[in-house]
C-alpha positions in Angstrom: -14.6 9.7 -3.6 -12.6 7.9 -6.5 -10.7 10.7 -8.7 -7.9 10.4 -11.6 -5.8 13.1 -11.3 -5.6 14.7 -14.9 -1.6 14.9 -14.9 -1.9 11.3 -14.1 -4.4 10.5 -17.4 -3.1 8.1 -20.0 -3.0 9.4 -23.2 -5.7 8.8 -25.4 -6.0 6.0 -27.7 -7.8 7.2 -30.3 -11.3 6.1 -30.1 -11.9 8.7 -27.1 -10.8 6.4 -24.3 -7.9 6.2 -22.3 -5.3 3.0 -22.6 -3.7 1.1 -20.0 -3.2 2.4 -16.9 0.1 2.9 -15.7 0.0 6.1 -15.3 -2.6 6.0 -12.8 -2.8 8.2 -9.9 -6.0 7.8 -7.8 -7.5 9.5 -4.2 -9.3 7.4 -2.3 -11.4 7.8 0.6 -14.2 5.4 1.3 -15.1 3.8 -1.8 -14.6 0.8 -3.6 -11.0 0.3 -4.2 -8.4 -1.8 -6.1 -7.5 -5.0 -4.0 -3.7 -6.2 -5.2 -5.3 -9.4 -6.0 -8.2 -8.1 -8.4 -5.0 -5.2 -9.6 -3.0 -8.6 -10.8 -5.7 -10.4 -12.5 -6.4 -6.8 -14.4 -3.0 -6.5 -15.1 -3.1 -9.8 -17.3 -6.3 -9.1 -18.7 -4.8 -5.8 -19.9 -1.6 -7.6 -21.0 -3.0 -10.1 -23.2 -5.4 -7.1 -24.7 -2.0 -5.2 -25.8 -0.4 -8.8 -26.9 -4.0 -8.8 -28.8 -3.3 -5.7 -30.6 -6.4 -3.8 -29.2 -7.4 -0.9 -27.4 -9.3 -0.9 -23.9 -11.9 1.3 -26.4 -12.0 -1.3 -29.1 -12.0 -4.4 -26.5 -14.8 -2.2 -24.7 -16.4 -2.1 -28.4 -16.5 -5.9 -29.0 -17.1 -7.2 -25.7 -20.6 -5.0 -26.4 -19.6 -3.3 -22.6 -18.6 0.2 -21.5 -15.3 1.3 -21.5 -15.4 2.2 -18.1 -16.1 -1.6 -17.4 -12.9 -2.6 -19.1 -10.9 0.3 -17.2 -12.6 -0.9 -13.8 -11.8 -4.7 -14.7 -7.7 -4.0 -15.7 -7.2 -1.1 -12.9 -8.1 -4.2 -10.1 -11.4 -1.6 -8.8 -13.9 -4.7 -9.7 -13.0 -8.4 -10.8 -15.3 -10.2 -14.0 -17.6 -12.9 -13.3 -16.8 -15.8 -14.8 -19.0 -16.1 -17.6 -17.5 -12.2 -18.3 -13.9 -13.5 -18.3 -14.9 -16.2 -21.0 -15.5 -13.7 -23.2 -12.1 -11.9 -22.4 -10.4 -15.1 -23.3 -12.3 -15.4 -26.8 -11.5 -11.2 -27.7 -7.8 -12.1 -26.5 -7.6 -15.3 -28.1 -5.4 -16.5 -25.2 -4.7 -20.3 -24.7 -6.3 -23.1 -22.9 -3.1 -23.4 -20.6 -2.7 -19.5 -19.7 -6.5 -19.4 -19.0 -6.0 -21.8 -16.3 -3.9 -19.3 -14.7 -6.2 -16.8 -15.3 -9.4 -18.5 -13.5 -6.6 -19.2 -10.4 -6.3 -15.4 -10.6 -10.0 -14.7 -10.5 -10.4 -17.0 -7.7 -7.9 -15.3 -5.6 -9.8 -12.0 -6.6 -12.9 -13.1 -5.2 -12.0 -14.6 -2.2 -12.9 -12.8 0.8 -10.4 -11.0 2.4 -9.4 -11.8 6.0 -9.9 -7.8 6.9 -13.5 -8.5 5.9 -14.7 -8.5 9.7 -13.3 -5.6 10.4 -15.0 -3.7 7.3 -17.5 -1.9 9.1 -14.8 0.2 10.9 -11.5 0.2 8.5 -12.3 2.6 5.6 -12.0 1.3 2.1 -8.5 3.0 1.5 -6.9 1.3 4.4 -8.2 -1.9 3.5 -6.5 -1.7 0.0 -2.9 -0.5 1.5 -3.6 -3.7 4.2 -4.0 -5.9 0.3 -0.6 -4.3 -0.9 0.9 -5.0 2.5 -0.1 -9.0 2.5 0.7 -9.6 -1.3 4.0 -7.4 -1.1 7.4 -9.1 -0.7 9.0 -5.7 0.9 7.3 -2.5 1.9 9.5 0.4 2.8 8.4 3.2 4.6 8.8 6.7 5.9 5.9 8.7 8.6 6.9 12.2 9.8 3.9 12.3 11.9 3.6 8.8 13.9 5.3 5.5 13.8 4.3 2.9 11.0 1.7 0.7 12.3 3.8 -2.5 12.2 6.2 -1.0 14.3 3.8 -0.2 17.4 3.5 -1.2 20.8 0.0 -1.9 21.6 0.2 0.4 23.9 0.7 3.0 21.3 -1.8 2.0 18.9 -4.0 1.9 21.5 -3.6 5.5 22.3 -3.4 6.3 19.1 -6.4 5.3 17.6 -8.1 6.5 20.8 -7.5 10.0 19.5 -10.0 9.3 16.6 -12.9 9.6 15.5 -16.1 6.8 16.5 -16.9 5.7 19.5 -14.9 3.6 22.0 -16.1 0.5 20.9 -14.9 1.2 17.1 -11.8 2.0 18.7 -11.8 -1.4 20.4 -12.2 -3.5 17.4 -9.4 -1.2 15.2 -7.1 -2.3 17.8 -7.9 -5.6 17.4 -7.3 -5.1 13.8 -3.8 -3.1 14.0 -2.8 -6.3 16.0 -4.3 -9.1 13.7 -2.4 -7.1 10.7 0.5 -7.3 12.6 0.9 -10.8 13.3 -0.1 -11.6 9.9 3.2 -9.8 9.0 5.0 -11.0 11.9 3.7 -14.7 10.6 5.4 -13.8 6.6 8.9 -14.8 6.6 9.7 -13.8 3.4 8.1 -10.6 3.8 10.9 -7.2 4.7 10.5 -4.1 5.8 12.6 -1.1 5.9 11.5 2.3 8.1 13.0 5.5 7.9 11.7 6.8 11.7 11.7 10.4 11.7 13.1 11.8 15.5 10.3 14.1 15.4 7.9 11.0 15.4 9.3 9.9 18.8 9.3 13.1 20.6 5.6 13.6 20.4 4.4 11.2 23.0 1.8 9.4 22.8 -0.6 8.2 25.3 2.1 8.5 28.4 5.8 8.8 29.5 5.5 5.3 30.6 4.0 3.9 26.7 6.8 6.3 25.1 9.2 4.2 26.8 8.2 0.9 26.0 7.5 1.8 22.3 11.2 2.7 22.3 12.3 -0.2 23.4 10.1 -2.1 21.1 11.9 -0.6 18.5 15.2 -1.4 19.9 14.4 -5.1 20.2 12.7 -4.9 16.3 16.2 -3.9 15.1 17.2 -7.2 16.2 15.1 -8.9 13.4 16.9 -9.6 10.1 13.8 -8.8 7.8 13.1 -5.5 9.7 15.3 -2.7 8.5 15.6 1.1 10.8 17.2 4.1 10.0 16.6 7.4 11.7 16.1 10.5 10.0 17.4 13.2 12.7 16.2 16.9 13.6 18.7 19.3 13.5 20.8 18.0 10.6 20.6 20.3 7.5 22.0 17.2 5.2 18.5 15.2 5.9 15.6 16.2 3.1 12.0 15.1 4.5 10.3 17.0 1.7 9.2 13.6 0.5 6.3 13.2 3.0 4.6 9.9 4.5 5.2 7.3 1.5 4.6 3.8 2.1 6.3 1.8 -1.4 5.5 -1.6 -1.9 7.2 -3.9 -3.6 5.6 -7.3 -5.5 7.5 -10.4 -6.9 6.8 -10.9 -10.7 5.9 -8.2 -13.3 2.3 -8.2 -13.4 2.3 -5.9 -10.5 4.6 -3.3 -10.5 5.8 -1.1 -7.8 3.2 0.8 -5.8 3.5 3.9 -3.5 0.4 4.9 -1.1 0.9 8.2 0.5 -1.8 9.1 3.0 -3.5 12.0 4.4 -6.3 13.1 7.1 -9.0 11.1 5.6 -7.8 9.1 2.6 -5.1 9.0 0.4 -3.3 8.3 -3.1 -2.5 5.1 -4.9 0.5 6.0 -7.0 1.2 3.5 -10.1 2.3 6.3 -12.9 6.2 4.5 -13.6 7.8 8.2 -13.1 5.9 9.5 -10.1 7.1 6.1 -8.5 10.5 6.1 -9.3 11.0 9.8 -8.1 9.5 8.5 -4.7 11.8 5.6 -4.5 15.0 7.8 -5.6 13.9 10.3 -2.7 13.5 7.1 -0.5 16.5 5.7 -1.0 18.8 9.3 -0.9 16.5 10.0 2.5 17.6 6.6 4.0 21.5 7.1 3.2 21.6 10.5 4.7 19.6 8.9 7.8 21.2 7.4 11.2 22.6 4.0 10.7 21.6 1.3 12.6 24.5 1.6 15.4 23.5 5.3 15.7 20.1 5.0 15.6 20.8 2.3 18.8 22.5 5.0 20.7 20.1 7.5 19.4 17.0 5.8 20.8 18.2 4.4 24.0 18.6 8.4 25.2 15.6 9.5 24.3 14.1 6.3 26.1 16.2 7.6 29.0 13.9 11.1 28.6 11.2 9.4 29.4 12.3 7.6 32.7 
């Protein structure tokens, strides 16, 4: 399933398509999605149309192709073959040193993806928030339910995925996965993030007493690294809003991709690029983090509930 919210439709351009594509709100589930590598190459493609003066319809029109093509091509959901992106770069007009760039781009694009091994058991949604993760320069996050997978024991994960659906092989080679993604992190050093942990997400244990206990610890000795940021959003405090739900926001150096927020749910989830929908998310972000524990009370905070599970 691959679905455009219509309050998230670009307005139409005239010629009965619909232009660029901030604006973009899409559900995924296990379908083709956009990679953050194909998403930058489409956004230039669908700069250099604007800087052109055309339309995705009337580019669509002289390229002799569908319009869907075009939309597919600039939202990152497919990238052009070569011989296609020739043509973009006679429509466009664009020069000999900026299509350089633009084949580096494409290259990138088609390049398999290190998750590729693990594609038989990692739906097609995950796999695209694992492509915002790797090309972001800071995600920051917030999970009412469980902890963010790069802040989890193995234990945990473990557990965790356990409790899902397959068989215990699949389960076997998703840990394996959750691991690899982590060290891939763990292996950026220019890469940050920032959690808000909600208290509710360490009360509801996970696997065992004894796996509760070291996850919390794990999270004591993560607050140790510069480029990890924790802040706990408490129960019992009417001053902390969690209305915003689980929002993962990502972050990417350069303008030709801008901010993205995934939100996730039971069996897929939404790719938010519309520039309002975002900012709302990072405004309720950012007002959710300063009414959260800071660091030195989130310390206290965690060693007693590690002591709960003694």
């Amino acid at each position: 399933m691959f679905d455009e919210l219509p309050a998230a439709m670009e307005p139409d351009d005239g010629s009965g398509h619909r232009a660029g594509r901030r604006g973009a709100v899409r559900y995924l589930q296990n379908e083709a999605a956009p990679r953050a590598a194909r998403m930058v190459l489409g956004n230039a493609l669908r700069f250099c149309r604007e800087a052109a003066g055309l339309s995705a319809g009337q580019a669509a029109d002289r390229l002799g192709v569908s319009a869907s093509k075009v939309s597919r091509i600039e939202s990152g959901t497919t990238s052009p073959r070569e011989r296609d992106l020739l043509r973009f770069f006679e429509l466009y007009s664009i020069a000999d040193a900026e299509r350089g760039n633009l084949l580096e781009l494409a290259a990138a694009a088609h390049k398999s993806a290190w998750w590729h091994e693990w594609s038989a058991v990692t739906p097609k949604y995950l796999q695209a928030v694992v492509s915002f993760e790797d090309m972001a320069i800071r995600v920051k996050s917030y999970e009412p339910t469980y902890l963010h997978g790069l802040l989890q024991t193995p234990e945990y994960a473990r557990a965790l995925i356990g409790r899902g659906r397959g068989a215990e092989s699949s389960h076997d080679v998703l840990a394996r996965f959750r691991a690899q993604r982590k060290e891939r992190f763990a292996n950026a050093p220019d890469k940050q993030l920032i959690c808000i942990v909600d208290e509710s997400t360490l009360l509801r244990p996970v696997g065992s007493r004894a796996i509760m206990r070291r996850q919390l610890e794990h999270l004591l000795t993560l607050m140790s690294q510069p480029r990890i940021k924790l802040r706990l959003a408490p129960l019992n405090d009417y001053d902390v809003h969690v209305e915003l739900g689980p929002t993962t926001i990502f972050d990417f150096a350069g303008p030709l991709l801008p901010t993205i927020v995934f939100t996730e749910g039971y069996d897929g989830g939404l790719v938010i690029e519309d520039e309002e929908m975002v900012d709302r998310r990072k405004k309720a972000f950012d007002a959710l983090a300063t009414r959260s524990l800071d660091s030195h009370a989130m310390r206290r905070r965690l060693r007693h509930l590690a002591d709960r599970y003694k």
